[in-house]
PyMOL CGO cylinders between C-alpha atoms (Angstrom):
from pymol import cmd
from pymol.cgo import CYLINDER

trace = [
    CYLINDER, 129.67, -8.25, -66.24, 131.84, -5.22, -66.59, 0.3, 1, 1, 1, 1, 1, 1,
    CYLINDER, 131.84, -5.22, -66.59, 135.77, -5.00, -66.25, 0.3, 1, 1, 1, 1, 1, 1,
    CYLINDER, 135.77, -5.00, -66.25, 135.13, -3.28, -63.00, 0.3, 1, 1, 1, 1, 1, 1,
    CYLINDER, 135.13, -3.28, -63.00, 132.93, -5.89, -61.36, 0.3, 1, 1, 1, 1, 1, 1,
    CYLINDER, 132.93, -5.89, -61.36, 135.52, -8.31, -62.57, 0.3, 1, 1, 1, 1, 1, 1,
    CYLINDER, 135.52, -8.31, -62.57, 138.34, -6.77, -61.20, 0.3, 1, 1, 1, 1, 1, 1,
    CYLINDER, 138.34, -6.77, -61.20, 136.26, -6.47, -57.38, 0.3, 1, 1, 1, 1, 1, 1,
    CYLINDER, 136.26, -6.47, -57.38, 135.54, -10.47, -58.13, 0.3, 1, 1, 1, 1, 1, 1,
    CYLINDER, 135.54, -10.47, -58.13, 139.20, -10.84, -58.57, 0.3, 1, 1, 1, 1, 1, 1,
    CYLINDER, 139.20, -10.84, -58.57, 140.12, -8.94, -55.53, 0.3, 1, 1, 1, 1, 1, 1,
    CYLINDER, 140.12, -8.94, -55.53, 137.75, -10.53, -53.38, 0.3, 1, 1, 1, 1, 1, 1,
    CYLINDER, 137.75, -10.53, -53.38, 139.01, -14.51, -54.84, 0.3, 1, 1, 1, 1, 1, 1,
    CYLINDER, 139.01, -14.51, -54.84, 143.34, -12.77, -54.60, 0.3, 1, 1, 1, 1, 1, 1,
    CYLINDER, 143.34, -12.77, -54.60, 145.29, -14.35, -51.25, 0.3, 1, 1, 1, 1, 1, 1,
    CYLINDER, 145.29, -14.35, -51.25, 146.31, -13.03, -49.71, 0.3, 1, 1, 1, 1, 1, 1,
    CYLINDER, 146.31, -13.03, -49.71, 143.22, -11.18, -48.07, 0.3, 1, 1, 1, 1, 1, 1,
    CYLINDER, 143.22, -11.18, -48.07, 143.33, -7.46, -49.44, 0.3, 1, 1, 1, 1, 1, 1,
    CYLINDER, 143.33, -7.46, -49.44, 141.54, -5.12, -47.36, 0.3, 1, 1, 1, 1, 1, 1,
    CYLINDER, 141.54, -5.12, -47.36, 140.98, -2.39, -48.55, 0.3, 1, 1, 1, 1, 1, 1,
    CYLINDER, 140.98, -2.39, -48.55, 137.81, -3.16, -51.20, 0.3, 1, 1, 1, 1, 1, 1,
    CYLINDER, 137.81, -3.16, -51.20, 135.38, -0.28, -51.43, 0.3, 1, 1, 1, 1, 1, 1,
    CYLINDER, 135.38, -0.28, -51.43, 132.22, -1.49, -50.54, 0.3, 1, 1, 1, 1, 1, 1,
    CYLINDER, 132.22, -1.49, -50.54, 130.40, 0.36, -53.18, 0.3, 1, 1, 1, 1, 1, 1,
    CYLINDER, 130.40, 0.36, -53.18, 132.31, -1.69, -55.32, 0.3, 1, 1, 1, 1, 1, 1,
    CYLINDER, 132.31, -1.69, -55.32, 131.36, -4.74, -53.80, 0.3, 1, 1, 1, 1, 1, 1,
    CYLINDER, 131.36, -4.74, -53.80, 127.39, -3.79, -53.98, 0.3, 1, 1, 1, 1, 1, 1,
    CYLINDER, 127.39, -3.79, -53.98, 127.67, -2.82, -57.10, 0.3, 1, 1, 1, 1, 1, 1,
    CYLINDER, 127.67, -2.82, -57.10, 129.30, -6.28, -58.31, 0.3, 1, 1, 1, 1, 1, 1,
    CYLINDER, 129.30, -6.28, -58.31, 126.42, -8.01, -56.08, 0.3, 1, 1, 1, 1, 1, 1,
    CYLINDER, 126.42, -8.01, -56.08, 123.68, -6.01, -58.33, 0.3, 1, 1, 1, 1, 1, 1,
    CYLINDER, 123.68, -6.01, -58.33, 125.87, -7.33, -61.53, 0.3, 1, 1, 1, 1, 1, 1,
    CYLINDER, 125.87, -7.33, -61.53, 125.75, -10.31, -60.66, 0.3, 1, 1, 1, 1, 1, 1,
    CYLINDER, 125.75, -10.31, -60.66, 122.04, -10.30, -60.37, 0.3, 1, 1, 1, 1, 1, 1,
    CYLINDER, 122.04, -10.30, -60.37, 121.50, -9.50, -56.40, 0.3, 1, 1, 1, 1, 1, 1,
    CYLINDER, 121.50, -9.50, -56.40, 119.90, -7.04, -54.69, 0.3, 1, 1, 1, 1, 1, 1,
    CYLINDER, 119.90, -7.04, -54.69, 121.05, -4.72, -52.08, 0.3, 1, 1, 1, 1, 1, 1,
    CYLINDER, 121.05, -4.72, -52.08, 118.91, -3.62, -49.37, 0.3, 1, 1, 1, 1, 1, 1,
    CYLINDER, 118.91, -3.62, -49.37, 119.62, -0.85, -46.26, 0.3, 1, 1, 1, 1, 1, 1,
    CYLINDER, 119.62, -0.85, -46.26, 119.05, -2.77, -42.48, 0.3, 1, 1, 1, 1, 1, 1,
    CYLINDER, 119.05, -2.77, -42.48, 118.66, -0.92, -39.50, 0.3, 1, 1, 1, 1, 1, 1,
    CYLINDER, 118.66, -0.92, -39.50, 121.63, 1.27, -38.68, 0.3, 1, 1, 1, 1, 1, 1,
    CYLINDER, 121.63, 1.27, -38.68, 124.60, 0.30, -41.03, 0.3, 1, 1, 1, 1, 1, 1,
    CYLINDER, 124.60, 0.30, -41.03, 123.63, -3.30, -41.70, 0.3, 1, 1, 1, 1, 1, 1,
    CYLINDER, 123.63, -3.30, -41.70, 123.27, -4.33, -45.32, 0.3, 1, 1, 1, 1, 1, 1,
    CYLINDER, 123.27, -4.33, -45.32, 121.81, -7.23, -46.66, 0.3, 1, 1, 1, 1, 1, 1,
    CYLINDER, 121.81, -7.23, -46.66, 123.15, -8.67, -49.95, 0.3, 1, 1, 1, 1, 1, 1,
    CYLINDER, 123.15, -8.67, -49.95, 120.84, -11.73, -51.57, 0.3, 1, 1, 1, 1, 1, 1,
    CYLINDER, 120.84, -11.73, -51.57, 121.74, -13.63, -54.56, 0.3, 1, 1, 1, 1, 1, 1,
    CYLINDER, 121.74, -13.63, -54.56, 120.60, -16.78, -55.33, 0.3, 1, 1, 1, 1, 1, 1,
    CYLINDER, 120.60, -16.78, -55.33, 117.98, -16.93, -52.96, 0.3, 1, 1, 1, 1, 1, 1,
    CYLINDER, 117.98, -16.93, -52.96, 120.78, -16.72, -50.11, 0.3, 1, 1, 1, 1, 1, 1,
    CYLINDER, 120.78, -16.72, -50.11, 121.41, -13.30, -47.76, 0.3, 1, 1, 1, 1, 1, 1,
    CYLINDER, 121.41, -13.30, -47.76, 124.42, -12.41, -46.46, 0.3, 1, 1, 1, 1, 1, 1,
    CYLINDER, 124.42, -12.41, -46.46, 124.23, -9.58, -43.81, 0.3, 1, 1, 1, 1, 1, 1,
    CYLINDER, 124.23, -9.58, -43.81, 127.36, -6.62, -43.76, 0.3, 1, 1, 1, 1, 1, 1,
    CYLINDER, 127.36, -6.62, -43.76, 128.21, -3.85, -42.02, 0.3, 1, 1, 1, 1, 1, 1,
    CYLINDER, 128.21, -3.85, -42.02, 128.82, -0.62, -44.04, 0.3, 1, 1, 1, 1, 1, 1,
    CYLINDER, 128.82, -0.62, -44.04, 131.98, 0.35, -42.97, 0.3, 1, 1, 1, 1, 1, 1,
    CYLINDER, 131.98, 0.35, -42.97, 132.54, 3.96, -41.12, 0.3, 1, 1, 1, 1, 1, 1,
    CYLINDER, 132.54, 3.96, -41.12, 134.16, 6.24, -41.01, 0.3, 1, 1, 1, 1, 1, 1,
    CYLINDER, 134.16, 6.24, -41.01, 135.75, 5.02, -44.30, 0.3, 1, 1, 1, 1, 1, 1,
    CYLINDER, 135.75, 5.02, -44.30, 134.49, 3.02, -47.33, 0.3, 1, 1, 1, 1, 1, 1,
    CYLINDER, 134.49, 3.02, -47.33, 136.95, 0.52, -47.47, 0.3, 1, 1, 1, 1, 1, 1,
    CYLINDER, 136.95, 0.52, -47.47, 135.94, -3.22, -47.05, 0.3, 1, 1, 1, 1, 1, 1,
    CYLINDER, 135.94, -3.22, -47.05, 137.76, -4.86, -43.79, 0.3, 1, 1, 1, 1, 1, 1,
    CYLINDER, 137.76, -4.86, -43.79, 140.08, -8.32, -44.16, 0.3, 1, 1, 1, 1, 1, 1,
    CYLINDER, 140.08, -8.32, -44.16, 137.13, -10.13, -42.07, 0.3, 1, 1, 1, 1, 1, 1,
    CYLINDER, 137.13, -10.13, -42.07, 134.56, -9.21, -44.29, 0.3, 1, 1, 1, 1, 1, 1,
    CYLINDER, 134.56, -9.21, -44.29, 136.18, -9.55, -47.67, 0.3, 1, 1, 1, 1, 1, 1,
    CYLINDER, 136.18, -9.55, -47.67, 136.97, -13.33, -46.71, 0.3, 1, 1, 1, 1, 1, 1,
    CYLINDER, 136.97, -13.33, -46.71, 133.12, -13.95, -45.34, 0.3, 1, 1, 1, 1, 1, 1,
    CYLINDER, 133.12, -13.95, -45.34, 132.05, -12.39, -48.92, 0.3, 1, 1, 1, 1, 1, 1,
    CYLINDER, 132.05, -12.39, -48.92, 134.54, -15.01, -50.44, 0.3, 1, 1, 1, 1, 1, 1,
    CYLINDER, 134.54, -15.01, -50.44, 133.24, -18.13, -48.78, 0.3, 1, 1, 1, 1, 1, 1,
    CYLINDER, 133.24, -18.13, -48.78, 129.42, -16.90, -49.29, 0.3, 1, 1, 1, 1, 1, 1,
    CYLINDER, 129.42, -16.90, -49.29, 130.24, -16.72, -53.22, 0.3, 1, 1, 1, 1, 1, 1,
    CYLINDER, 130.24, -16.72, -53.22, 132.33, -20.26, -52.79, 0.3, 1, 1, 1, 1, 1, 1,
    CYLINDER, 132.33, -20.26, -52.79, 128.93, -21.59, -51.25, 0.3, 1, 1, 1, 1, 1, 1,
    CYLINDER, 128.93, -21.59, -51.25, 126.84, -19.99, -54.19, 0.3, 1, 1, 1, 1, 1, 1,
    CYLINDER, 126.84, -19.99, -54.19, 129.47, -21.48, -56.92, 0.3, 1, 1, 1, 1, 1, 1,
    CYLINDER, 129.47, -21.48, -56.92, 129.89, -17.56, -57.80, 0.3, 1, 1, 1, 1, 1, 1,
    CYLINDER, 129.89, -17.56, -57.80, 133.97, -17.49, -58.72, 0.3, 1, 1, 1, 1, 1, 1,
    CYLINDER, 133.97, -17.49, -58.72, 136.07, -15.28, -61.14, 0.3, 1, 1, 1, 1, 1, 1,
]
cmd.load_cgo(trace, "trace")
């Protein structure tokens, strides 16, 4: 795993919640981690690792990650043992 990936790991594990997280970053760490990312229907992505899927929305206008969905990403990875 790159420095970068663990620095987004990092950010996504720090309290409190950071918004803020681009999620480019985030799908990137997912494919580092051994994941795939897949495009849903409108701006729905679908993150699986580990044989588990966790659904997003890719934020718009902007690219930053909200609060909400940086702390749903951090109890998936607490379910999947995934930790920095």
């Amino acid at each position: 795993m790159k420095a970068k990936h663990r620095r987004t790991l990092e950010a996504i594990f720090s309290t409190p919640t950071r918004g803020g997280i681009v999620f480019s970053d985030i799908e990137g760490l997912i494919r580092a981690l051994g994941g795939e990312v897949r495009e849903g229907e409108g701006s729905r992505v679908v993150f699986e690792l580990k044989r588990s899927r966790k659904y997003l929305h890719r934020p718009h206008p902007g690219k930053e990650s909200k609060k909400y969905q940086i702390e749903e990403l951090r109890e998936w990875f607490d379910k999947l043992e995934v930790r920095p």
